[in-house]
N, CA and C of each residue as an Amber inpcrd file, in Angstrom:
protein
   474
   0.8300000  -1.1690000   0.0000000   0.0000000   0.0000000   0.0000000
   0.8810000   1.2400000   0.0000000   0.5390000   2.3300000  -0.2660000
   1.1700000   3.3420000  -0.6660000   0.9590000   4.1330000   0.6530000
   2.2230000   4.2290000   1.1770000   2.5320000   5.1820000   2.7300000
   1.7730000   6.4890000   2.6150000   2.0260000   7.3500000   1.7130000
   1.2720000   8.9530000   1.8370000  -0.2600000   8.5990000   1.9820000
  -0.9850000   7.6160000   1.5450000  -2.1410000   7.2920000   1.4820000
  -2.8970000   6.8870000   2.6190000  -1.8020000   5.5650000   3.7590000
  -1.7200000   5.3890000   5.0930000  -2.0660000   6.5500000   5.9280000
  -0.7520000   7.6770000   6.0330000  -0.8640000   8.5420000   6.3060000
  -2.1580000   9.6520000   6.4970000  -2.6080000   9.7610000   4.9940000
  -3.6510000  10.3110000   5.0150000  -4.9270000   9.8860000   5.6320000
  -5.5260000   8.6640000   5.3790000  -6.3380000   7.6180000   6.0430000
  -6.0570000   7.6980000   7.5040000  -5.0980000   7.9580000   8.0000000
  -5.0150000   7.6240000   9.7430000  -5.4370000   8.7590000  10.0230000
  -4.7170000  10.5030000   9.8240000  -5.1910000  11.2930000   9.9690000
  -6.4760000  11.7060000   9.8010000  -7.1180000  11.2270000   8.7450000
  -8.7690000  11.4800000   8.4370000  -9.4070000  10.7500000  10.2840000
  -9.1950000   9.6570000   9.9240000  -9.9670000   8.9520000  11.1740000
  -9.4140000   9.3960000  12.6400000  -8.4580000   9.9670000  12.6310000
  -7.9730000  10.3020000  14.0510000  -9.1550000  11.9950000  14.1750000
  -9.0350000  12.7020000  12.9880000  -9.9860000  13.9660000  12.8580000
 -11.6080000  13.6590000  13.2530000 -11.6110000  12.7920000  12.4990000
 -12.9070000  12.2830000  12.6070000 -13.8030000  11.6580000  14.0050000
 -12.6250000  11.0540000  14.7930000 -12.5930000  10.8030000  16.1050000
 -12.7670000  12.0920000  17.4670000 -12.1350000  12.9700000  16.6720000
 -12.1150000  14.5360000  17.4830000 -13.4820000  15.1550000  17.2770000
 -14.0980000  15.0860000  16.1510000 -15.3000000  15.3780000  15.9880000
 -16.5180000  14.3560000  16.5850000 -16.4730000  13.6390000  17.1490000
 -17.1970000  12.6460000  17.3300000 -16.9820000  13.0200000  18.9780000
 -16.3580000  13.1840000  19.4470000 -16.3420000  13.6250000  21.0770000
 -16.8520000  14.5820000  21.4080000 -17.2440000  15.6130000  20.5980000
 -17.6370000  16.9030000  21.1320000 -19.1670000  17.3110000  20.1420000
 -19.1940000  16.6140000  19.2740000 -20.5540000  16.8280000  18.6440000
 -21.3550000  16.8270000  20.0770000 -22.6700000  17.7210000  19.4760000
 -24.0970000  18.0550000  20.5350000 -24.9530000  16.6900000  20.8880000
 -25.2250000  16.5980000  22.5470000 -25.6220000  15.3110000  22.7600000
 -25.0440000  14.1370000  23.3240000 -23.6200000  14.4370000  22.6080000
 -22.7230000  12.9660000  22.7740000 -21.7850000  13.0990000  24.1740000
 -22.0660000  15.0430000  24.9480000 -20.8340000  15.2940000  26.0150000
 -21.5910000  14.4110000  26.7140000 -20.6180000  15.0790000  28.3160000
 -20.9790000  14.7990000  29.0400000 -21.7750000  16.4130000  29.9380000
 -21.7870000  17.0610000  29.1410000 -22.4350000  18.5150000  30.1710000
 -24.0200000  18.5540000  29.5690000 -24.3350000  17.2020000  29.5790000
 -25.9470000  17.4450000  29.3880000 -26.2530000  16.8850000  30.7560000
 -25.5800000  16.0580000  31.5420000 -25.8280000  15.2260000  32.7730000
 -26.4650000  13.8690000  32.5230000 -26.9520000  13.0110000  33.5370000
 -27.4920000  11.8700000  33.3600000 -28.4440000  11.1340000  32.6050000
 -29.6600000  12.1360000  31.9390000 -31.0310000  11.2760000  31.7680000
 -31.6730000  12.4100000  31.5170000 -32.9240000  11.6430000  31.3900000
 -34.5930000  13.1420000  31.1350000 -34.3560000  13.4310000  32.4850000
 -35.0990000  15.0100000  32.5270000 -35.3540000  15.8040000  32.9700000
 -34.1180000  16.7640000  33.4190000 -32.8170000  16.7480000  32.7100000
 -31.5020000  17.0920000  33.7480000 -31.5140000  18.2530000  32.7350000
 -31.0780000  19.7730000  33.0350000 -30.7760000  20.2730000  31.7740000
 -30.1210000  21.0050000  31.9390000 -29.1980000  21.3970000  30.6630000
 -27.9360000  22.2510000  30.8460000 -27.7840000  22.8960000  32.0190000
 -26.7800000  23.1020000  32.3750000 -26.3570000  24.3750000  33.8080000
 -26.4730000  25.4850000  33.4790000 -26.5090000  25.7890000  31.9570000
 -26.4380000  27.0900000  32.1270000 -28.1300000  27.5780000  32.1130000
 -28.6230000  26.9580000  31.8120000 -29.6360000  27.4810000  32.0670000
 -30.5750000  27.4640000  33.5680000 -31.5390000  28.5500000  33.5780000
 -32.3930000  29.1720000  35.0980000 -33.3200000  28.7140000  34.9920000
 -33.7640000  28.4040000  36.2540000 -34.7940000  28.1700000  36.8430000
 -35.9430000  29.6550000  36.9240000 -36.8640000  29.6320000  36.1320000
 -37.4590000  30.4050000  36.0180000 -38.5390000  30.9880000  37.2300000
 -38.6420000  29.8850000  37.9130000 -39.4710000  30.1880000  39.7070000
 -38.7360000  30.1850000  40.8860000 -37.9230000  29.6510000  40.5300000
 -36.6180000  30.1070000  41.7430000 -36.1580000  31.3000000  42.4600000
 -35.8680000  31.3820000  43.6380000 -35.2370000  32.7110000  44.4540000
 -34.8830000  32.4340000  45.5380000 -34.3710000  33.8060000  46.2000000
 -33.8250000  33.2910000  47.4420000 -34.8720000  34.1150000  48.9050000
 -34.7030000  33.3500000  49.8730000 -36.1660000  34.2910000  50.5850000
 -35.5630000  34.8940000  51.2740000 -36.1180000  36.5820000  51.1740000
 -35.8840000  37.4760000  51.9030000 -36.3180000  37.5790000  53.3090000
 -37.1950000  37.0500000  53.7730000 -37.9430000  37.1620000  55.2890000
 -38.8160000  36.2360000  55.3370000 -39.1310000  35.8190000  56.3540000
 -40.2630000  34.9850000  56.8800000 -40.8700000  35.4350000  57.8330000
 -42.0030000  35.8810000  57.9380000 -43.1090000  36.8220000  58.6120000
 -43.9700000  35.6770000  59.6080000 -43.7610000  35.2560000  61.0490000
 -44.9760000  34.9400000  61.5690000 -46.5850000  35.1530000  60.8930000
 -47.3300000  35.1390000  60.5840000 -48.7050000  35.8630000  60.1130000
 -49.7460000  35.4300000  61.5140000 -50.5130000  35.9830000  62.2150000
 -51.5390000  35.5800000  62.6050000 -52.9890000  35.9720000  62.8340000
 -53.9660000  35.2140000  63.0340000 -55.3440000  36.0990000  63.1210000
 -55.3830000  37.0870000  63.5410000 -56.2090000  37.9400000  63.0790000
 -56.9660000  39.3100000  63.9670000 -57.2140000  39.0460000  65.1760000
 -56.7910000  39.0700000  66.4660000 -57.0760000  38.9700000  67.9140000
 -58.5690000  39.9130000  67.9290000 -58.6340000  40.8310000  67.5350000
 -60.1550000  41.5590000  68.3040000 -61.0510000  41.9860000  67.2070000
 -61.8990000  42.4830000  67.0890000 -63.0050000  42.6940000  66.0020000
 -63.5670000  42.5200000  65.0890000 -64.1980000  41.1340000  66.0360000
 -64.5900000  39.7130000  65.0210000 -66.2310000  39.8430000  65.6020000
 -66.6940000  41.6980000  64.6470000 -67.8090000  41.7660000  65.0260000
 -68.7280000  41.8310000  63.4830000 -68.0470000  41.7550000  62.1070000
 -68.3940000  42.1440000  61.3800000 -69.4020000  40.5920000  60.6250000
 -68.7760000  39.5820000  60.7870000 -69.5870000  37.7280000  60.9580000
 -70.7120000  38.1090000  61.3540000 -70.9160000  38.0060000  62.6460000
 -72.1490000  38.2340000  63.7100000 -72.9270000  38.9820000  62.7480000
 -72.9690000  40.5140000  62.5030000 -73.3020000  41.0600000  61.9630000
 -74.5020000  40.7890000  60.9310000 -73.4050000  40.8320000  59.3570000
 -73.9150000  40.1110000  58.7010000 -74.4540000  38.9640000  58.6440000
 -74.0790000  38.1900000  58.9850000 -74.7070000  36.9870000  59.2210000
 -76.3890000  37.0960000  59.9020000 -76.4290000  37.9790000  61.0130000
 -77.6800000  38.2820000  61.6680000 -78.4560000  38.8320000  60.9860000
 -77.9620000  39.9870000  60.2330000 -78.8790000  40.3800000  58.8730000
 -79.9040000  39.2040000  57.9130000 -78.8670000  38.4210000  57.3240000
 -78.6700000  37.8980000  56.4560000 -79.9330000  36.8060000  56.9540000
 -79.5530000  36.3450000  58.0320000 -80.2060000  35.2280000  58.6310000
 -82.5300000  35.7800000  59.3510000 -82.0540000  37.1650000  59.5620000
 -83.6740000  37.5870000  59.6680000 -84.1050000  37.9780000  58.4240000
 -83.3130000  38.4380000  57.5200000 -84.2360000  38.6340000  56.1550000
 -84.9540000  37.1720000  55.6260000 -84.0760000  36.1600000  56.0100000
 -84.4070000  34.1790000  55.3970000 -85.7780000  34.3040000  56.0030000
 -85.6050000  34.6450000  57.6580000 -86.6780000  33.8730000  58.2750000
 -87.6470000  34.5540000  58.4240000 -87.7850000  36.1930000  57.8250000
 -88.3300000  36.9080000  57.7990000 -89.6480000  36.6040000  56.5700000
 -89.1050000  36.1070000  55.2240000 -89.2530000  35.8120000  54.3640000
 -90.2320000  33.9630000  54.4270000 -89.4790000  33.5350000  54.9380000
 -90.3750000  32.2830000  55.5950000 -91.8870000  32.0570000  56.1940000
 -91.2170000  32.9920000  57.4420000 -92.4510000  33.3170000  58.4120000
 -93.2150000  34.0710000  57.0270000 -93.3510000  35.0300000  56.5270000
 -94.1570000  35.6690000  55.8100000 -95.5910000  34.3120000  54.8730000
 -94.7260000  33.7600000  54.3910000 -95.3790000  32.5110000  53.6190000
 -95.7820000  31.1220000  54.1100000 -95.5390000  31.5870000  55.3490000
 -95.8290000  29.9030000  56.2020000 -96.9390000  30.4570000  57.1150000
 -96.8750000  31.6210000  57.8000000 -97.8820000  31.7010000  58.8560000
 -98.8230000  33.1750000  58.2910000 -99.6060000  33.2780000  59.0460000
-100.7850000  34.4750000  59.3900000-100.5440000  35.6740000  60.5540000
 -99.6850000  34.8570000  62.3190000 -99.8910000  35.8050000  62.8580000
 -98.4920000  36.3520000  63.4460000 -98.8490000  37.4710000  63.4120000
 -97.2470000  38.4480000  63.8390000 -96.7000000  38.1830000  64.8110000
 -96.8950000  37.1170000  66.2050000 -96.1380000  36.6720000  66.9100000
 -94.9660000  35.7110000  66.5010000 -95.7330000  35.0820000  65.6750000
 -95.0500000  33.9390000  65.0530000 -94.0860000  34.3740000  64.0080000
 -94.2660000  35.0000000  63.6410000 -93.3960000  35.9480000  62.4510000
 -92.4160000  36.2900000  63.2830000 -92.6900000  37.5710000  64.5270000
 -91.4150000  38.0210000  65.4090000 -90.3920000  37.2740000  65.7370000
 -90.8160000  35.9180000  66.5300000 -90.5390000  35.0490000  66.7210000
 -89.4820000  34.2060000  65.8220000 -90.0950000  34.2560000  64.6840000
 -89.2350000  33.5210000  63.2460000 -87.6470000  34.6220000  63.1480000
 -88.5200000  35.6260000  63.1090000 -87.0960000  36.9320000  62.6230000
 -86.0590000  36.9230000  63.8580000 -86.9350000  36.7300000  64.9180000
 -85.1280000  36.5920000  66.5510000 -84.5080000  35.4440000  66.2230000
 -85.4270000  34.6950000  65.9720000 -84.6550000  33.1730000  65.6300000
 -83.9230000  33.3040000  64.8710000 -83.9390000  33.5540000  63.6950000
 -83.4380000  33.7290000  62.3670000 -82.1160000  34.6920000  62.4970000
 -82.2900000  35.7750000  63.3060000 -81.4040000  36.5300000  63.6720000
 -79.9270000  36.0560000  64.2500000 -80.7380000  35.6780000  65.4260000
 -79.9440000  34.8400000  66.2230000 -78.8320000  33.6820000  65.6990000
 -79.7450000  32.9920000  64.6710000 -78.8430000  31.4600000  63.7020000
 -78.2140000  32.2350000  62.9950000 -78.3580000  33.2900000  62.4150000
 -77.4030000  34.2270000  61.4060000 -76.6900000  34.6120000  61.9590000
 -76.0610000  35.4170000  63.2680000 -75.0390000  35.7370000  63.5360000
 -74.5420000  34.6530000  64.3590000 -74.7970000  33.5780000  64.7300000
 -73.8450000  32.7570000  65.5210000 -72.9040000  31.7480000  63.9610000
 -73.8160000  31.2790000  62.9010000 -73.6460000  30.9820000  61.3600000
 -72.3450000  32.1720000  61.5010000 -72.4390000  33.4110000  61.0200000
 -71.7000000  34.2950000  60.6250000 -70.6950000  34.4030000  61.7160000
 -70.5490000  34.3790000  62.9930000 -69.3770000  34.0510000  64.0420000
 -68.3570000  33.3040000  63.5580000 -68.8660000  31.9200000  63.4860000
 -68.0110000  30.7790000  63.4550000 -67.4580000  30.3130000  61.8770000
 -68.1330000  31.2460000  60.8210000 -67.8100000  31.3710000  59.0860000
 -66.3360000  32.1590000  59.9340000 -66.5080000  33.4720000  60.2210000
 -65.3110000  34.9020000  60.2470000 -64.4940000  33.3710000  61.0980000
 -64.5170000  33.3730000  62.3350000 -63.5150000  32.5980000  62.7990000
 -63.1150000  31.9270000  62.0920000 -63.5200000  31.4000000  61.0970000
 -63.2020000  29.8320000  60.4020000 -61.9630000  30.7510000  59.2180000
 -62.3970000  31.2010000  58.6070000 -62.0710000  32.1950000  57.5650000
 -60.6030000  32.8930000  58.2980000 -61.0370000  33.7750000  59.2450000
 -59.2480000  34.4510000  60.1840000 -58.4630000  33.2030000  60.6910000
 -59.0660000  32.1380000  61.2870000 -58.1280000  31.2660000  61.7250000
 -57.3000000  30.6960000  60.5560000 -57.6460000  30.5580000  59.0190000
 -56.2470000  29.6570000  58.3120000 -55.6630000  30.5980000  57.9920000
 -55.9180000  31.6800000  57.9010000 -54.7820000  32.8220000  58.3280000
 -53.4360000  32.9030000  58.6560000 -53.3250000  32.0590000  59.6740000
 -52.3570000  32.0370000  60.7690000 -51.5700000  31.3730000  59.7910000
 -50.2520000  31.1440000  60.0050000 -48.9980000  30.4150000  59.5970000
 -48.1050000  31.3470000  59.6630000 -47.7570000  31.5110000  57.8680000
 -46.0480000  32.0480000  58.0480000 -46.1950000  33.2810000  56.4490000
 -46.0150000  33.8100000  56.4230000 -45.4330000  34.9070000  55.0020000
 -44.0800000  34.6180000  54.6750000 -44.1020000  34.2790000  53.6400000
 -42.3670000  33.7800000  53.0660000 -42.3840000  34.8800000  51.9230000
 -41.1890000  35.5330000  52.3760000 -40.8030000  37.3360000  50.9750000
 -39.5220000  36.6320000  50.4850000 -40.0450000  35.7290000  49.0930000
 -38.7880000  35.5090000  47.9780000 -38.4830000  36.0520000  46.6980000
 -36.9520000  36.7230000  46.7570000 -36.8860000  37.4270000  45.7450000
 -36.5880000  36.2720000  44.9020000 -37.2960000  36.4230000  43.6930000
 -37.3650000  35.3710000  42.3040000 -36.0600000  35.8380000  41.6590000
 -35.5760000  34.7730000  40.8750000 -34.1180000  35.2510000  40.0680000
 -34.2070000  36.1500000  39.0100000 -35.1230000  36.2220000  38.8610000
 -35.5940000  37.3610000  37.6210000 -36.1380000  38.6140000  38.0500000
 -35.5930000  38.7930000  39.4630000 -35.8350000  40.3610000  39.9780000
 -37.1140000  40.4360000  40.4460000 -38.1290000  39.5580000  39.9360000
 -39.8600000  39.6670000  41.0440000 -39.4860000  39.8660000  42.3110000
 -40.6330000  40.3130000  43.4280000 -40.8680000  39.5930000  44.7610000
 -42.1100000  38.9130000  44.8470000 -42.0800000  38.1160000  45.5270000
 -43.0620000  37.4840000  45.7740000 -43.3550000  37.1380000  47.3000000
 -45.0210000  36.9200000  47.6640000 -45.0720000  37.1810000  49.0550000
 -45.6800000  35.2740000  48.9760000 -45.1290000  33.8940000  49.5040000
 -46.2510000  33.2950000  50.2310000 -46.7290000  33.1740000  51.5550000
 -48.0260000  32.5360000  51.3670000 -48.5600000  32.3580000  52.7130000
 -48.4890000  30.7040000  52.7450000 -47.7540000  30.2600000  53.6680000
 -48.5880000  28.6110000  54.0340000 -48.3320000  27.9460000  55.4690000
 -48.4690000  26.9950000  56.2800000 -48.8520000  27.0550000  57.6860000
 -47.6300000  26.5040000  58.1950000 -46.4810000  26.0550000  57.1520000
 -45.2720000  25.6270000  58.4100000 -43.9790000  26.1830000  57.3270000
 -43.0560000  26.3510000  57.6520000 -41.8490000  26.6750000  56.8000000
 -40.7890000  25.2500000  56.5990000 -41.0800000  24.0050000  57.2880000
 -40.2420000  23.0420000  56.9870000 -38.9690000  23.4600000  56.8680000
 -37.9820000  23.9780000  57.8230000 -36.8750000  23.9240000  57.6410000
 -36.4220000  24.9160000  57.1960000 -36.7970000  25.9780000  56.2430000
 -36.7060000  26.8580000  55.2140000 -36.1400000  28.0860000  56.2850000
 -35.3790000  28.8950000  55.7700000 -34.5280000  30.4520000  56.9080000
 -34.3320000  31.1690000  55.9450000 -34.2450000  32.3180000  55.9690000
 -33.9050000  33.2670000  55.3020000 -32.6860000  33.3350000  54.7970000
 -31.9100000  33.6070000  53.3960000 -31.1890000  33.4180000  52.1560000
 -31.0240000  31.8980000  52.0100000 -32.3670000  30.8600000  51.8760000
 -32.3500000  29.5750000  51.2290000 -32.4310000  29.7090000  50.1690000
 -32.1560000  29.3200000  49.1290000 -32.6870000  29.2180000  48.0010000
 -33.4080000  28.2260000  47.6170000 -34.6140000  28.7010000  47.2000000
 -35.8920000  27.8050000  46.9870000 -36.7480000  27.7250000  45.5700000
 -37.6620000  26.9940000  45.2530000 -38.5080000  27.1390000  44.2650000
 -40.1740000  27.3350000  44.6890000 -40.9010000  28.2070000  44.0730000
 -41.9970000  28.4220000  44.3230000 -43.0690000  27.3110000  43.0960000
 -43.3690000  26.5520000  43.5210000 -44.2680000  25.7480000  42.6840000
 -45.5120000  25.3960000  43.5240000 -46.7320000  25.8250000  42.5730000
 -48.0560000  25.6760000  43.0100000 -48.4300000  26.0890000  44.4730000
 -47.8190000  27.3010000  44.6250000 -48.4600000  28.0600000  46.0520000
 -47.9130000  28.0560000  47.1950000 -46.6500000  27.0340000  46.5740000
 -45.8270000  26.4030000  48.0070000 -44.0460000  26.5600000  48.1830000
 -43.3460000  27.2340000  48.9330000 -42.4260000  27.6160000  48.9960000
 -41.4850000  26.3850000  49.3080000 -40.6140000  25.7190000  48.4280000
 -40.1140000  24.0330000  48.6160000 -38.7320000  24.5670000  48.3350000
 -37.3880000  24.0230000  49.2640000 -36.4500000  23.6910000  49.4700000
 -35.7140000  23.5490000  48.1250000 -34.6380000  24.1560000  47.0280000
 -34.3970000  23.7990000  45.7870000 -32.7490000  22.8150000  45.8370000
């Protein structure tokens, strides 16, 4: 066989070998498997949290339930009594009642409503310069400059 030809042939395939290591796909800086993806790219919900805020119920003026609710509840029975009976005792009667089930109803709605309230405010600045405020009832571990991801309402460990 003709040596310059050798020559040439080894070099082709040794080139060809250099290209074959670094073509797209074939590194190793894609990582393991699905779902892994480049480093250089961001996490688009990601940040780091600025504060974590105790949050808790309104302690006093949990008069506005009662209230409405008492309204709400003598206009029903007001409306009742009207079409069920004839005499105005019974009617009065219907509307205290009615009153009465409406604001204790409307008490324990407001309580129900201020009490999930309570937990924690998590202030994370997103990597893309947002802030964002959540609310949810325990922080699991989480302190201020973690870096975290915000997915579906919930401030999770990244």
């Amino acid at each position: 066989m003709n040596k310059p030809l050798c020559i040439l042939g080894l070099a082709a395939s040794v080139a060809l070998a250099g290209c074959a290591s670094t073509s797209p796909g074939y590194g190793s800086g894609y990582g393991g498997g699905y779902g892994n993806a480049p480093s250089s790219s961001r996490c688009h919900d990601c940040g780091t949290i600025l504060a974590i805020e105790q949050a808790t119920a309104s302690q006093g003026g949990n008069i506005i339930g009662p209230v409405v609710g008492g309204i709400v509840g003598a206009v029903a029975a007001k409306e009742l009594a009207r079409k069920n009976t004839d005499s105005d005792g019974r009617r009065n009667v219907a509307i205290a009642a009615g009153a009465a089930g409406g604001a204790v109803a409307g008490n324990a709605i407001q309580n129900r409503v201020e009490g999930s309230r309570a937990g924690y405010n998590i202030h994370v600045r997103m990597d893309d310069g947002r802030t964002t405020v959540i609310h949810q009832n325990d922080v699991g571990g989480l302190r201020k400059g973690s870096y975290v991801r915000v997915q579906d309402g919930y401030v999770r460990a990244y």
